[in-house]
C-alpha positions as a printed NumPy array, in Angstrom:
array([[  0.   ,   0.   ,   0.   ],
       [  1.633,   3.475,  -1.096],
       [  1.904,   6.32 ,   1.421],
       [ -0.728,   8.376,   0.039],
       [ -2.488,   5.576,  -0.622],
       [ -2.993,   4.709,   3.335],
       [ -3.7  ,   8.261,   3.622],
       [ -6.389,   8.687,   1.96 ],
       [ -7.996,   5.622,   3.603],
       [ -6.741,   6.987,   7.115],
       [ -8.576,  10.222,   6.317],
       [-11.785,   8.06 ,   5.239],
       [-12.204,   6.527,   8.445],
       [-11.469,  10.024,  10.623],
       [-14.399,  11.262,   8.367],
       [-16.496,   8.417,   9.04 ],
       [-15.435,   8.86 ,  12.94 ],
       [-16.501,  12.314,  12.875],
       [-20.421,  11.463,  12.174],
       [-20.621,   9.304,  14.872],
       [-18.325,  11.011,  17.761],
       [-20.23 ,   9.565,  20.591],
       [-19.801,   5.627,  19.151],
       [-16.013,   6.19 ,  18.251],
       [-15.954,   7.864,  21.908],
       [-17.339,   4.863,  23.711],
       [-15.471,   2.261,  21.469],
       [-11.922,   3.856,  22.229],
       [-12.334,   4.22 ,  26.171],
       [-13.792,   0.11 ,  26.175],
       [-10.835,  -0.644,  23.997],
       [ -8.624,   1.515,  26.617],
       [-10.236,   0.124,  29.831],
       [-10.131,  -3.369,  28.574],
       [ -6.751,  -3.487,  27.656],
       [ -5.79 ,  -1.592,  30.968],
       [ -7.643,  -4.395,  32.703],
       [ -6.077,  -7.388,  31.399],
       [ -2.324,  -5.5  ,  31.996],
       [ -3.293,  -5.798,  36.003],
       [ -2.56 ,  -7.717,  38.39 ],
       [ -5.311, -10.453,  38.701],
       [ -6.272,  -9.534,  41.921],
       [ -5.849,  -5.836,  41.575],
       [ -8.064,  -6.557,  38.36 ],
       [-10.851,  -8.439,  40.118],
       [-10.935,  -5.529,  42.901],
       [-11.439,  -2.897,  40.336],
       [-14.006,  -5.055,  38.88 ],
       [-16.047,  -5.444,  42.284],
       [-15.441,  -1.949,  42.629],
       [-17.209,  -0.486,  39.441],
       [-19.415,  -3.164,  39.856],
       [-23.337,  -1.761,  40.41 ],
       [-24.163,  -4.625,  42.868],
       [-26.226,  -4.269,  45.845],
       [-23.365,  -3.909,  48.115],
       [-21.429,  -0.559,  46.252],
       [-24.943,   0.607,  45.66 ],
       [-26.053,   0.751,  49.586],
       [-22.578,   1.967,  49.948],
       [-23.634,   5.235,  47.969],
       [-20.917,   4.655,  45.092],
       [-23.209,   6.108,  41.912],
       [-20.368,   6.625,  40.658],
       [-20.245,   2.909,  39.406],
       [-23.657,   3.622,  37.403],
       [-21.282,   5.185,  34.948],
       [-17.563,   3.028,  35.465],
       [-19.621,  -0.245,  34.882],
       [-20.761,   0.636,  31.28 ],
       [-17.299,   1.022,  30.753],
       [-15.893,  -2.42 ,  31.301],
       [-16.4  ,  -5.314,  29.132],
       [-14.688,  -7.777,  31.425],
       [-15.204, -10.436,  28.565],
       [-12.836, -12.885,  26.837],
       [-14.62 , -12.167,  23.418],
       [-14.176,  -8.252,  23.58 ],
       [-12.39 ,  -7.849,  20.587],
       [-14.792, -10.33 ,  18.387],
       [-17.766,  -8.486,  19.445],
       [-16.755,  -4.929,  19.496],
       [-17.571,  -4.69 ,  15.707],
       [-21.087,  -5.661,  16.265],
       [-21.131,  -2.508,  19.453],
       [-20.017,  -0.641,  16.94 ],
       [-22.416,  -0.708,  14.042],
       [-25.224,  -0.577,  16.355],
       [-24.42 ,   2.646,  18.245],
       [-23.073,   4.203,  14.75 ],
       [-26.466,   3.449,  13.009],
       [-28.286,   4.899,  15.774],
       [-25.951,   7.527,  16.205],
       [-26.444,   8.821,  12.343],
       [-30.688,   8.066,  12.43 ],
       [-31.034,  10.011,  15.845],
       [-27.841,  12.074,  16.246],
       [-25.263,  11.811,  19.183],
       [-27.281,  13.577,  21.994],
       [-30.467,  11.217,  21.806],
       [-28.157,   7.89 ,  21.471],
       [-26.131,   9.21 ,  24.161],
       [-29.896,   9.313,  26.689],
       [-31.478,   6.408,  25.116],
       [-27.853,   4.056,  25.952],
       [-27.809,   6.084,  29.672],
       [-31.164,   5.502,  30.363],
       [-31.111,   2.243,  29.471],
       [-28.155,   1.406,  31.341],
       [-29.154,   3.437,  34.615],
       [-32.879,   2.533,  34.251],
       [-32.204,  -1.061,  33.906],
       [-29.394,  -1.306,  36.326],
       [-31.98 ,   0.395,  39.191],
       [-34.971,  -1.477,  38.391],
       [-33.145,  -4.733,  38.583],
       [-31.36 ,  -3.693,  41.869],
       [-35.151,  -2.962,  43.522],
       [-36.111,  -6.239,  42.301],
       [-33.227,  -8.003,  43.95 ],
       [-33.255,  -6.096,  47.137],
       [-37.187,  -7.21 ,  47.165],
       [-36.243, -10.658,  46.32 ],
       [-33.735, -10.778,  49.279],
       [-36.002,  -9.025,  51.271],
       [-38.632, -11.979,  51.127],
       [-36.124, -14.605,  51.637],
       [-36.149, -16.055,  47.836],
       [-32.488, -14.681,  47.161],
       [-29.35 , -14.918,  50.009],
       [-27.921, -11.669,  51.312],
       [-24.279, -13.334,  49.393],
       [-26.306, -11.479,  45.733],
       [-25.48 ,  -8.09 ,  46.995],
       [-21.761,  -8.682,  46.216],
       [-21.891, -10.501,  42.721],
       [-20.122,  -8.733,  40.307],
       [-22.851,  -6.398,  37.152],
       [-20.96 ,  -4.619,  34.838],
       [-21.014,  -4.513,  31.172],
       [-22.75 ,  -2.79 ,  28.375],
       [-25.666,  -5.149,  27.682],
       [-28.116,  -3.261,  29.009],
       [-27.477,   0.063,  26.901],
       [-27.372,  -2.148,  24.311],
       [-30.892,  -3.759,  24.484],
       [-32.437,  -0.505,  25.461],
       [-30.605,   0.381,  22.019],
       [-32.267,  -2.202,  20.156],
       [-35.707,  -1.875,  21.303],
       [-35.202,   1.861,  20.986],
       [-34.558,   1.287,  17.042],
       [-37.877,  -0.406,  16.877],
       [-39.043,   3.343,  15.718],
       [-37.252,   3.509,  12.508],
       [-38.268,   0.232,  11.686],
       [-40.562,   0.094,   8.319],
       [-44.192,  -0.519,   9.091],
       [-44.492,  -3.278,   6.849],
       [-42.276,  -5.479,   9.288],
       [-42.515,  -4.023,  12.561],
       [-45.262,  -6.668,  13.157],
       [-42.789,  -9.765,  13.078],
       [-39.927,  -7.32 ,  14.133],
       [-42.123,  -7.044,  17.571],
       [-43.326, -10.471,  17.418],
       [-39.061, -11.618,  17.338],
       [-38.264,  -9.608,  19.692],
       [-41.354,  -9.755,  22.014],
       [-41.152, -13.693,  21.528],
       [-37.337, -14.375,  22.171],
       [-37.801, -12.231,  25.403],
       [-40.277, -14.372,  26.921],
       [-38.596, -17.343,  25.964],
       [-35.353, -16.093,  27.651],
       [-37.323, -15.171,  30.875],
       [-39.044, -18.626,  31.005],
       [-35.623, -20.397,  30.137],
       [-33.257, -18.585,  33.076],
       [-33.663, -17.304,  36.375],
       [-30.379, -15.068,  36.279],
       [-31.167, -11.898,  37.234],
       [-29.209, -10.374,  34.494],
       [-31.565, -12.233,  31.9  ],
       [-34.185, -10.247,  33.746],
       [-32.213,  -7.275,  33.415],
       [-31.76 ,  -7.801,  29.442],
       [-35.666,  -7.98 ,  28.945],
       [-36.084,  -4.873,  31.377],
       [-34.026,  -2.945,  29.19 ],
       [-35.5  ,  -4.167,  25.796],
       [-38.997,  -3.102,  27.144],
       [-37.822,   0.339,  28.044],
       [-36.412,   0.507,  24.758],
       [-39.14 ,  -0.187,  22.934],
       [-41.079,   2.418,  25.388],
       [-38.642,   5.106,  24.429],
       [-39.065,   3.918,  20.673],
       [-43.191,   5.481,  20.963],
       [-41.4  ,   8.891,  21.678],
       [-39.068,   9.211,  18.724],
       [-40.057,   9.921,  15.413],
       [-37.445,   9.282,  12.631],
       [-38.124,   9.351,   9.364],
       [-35.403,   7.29 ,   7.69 ],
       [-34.034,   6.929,   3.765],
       [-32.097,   3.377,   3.699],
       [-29.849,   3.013,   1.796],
       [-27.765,  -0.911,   1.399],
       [-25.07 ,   0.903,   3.552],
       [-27.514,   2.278,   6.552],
       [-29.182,  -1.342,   5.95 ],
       [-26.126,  -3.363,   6.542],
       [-25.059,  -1.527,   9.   ],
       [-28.327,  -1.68 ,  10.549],
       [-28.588,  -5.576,  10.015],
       [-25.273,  -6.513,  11.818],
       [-26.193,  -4.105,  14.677],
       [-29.226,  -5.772,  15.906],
       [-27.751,  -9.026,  15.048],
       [-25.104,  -8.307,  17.625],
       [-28.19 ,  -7.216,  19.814],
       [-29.811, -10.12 ,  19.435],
       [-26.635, -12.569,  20.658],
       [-26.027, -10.155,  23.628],
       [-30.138, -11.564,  24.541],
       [-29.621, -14.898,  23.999],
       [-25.927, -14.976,  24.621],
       [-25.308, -18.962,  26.096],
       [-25.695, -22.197,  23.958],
       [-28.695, -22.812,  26.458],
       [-30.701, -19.629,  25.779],
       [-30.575, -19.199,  22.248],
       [-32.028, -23.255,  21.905],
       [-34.941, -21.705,  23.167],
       [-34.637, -18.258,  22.245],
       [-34.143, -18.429,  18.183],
       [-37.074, -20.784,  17.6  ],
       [-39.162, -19.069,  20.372],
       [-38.405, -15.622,  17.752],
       [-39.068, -17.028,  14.937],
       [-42.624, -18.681,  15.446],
       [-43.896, -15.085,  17.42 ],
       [-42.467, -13.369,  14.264],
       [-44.561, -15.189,  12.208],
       [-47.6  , -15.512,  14.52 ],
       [-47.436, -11.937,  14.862],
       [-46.951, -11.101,  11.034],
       [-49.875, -13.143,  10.278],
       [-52.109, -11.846,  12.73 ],
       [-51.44 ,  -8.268,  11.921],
       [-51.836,  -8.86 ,   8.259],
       [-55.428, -10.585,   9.02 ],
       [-56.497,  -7.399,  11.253],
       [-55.028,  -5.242,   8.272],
       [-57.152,  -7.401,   5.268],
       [-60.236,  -7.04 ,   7.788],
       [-60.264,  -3.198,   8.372],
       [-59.776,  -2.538,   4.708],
       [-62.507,  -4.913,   4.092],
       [-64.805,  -2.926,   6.504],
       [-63.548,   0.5  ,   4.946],
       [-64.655,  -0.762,   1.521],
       [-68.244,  -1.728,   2.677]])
């Protein structure tokens, strides 16, 4: 590759950096924290993981502080094969809705989720179903920004298949709740439903092009293994999707055939 060769590529991808600030942003610091992280110490590592960790336990201690830090560690083996998928799902959204309403919709997805889960465990240890030993286990990662993300992008989804969109989504969710009693599972559904609450307050009209759609495609694909992200969950979680996709699609085409039939007569 010549010199000015490279540079015009390396200017290319500063330009394409430059409409989605935010997403390039995020992607550096994970890429900075993670590789940080694995230079440490395995025990220094684990503390700073319990640290930044939004259990229970750092929570009662008054450390909000770790509502942000824990959205910016990916303490995951597979970092580097899934960062591309991050990536094209926070740029997509980032160029349909602009940086400042990806920025709230990934924070209060992340926050939101992260609180409403910690109620519901501090209830659940309340009544006795959960030990007091929950408050301590580690929560930190970006899957709940993600799925708020996802459900989010339901609004710029074309009308024609947000039926079986729903009906995938909608459908895998259950299947995930029914299949695991993590809390985090709970926590991934939580933050797919607020997304697709947010997703009845944004109106954005889109033009696709192949480019937005591929983009677009791999995105929510990467959304989709971050909900059913073990063997286990996505045995029931694909075919779960794919039958309420259809159901769904069929069912909202039958309501659509009968209203225009009633508009006609």
């Amino acid at each position: 590759m010549t010199g000015s060769s490279l540079k015009r590529r390396s200017g290319l991808a500063w330009r394409h950096a430059a409409r989605v600030p935010v997403t390039a942003g995020y992607a550096v610091l994970l890429v900075a924290v993670t590789v940080a992280l694995a230079a440490l110490d395995p025990a220094v590592h684990d503390r700073v993981i319990g640290y930044a960790s939004t259990n229970l336990h750092n929570l009662g201690e008054g450390r909000v502080g770790t509502l942000i830090a824990s959205a910016l560690i990916a303490d995951d083996g597979r970092f580097f094969l899934w960062l591309p998928g991050l990536i094209c799902l926070l740029a997509i959204a980032e160029l349909l809705w602009r940086s400042r309403r990806l920025l709230v919709v990934f924070l209060v997805g992340h926050i939101g989720t992260t609180l409403v889960v910690a109620a519901g465990l501090v209830a659940a240890v309340e009544l006795g179903r959960l030990p007091w030993s929950i408050s301590r286990v580690t929560d930190v990662g970006v899957s709940y920004g993600v799925l708020t993300v996802v459900g989010a992008l339901t609004a710029v989804v074309p009308a024609r298949v947000k039926p079986a969109w729903l009906g995938w989504w909608l459908a895998g969710a259950v299947a995930v709740l029914a299949a695991s009693d993590d809390f985090t599972e709970a926590g991934h559904v939580v933050a797919l439903t607020l997304g697709l609450v947010i997703s009845t307050r944004l109106e954005t009209p889109v033009q696709w092009t192949r480019g937005k759609a591929a983009v677009f495609g791999v995105g929510v694909c990467f959304g989709y293994a971050v909900l059913v992200h073990t063997p286990e969950l996505a045995v029931v979680g694909v075919p779960a999707s794919a039958v309420g996709a259809v159901l769904v699609a069929m069912i909202s085409g039958w309501l659509s055939r009968v209203k225009n039939c009633r508009k006609k007569h």
